[in-house]
N, C-alpha and C positions, 0 to 999 in steps of 0.2 A: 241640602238636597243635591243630588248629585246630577249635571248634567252631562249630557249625549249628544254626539254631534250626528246632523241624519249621514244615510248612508250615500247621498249626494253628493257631500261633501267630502269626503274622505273619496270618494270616486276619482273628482274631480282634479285630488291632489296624488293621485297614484302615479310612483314612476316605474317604471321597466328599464335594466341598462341608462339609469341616468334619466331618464327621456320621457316626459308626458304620453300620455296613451296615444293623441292626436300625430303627435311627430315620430313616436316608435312606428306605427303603423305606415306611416310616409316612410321611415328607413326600410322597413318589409317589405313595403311595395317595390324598393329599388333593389333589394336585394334579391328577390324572386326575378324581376325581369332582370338585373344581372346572368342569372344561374341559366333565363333561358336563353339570354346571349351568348353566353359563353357555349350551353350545348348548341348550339346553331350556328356558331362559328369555330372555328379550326385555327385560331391565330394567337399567335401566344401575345401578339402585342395589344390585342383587345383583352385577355385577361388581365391587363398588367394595368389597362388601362379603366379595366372597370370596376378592380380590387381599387383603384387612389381616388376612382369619384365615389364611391360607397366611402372609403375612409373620410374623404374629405367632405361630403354629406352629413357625417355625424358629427366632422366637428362644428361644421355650421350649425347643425341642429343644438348642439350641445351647448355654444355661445348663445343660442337663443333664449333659452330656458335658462342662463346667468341674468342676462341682460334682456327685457321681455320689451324695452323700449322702444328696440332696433328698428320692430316693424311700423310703429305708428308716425305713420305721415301726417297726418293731421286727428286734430278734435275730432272725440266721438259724436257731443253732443255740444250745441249751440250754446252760447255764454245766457240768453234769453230766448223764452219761447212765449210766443203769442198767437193769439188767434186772429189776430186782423188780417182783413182781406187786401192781399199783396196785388195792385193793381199798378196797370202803363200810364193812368189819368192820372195826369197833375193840376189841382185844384188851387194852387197857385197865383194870384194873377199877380 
């Protein structure tokens, strides 16, 4: 029998230019407020300088989505979970 994967999943794994849908959309976003810095400024060294953080934005982007490690600082989830009640009382003597 032949399986299907849902359409969740294939969502999920969709790229654009390389780029997860979540980080395309963060390039968008830079690239629009790029376009309306540039029309609201008159300075050729703020174009010069907004074309190399846009480039250099995707390549960060683009190392991330190689390597998805980069951003985890720590565990997601606790090596053990429990329900006991976490108290200051030390019962102790």
């Amino acid at each position: 029998m032949k399986k299907f994967t849902p359409y969740k999943a294939i969502r999920r794994r969709a790229m654009i230019m390389g780029l997860p849908i979540g980080f395309f959309a963060i390039q968008m976003i830079s690239v629009i407020g790029s376009l309306l810095a540039i029309i609201f400024s008159f300075s050729l060294g703020i174009i010069f300088f907004l074309l190399l953080a846009n480039f250099s934005l995707y390549v960060i982007l683009t190392k991330l989505v190689q390597n998805p490690g980069l951003l985890r600082f720590q565990k997601m989830f606790p090596a053990a979970v429990s329900n006991k009640l976490n108290t200051q009382l030390n019962y102790e003597n």
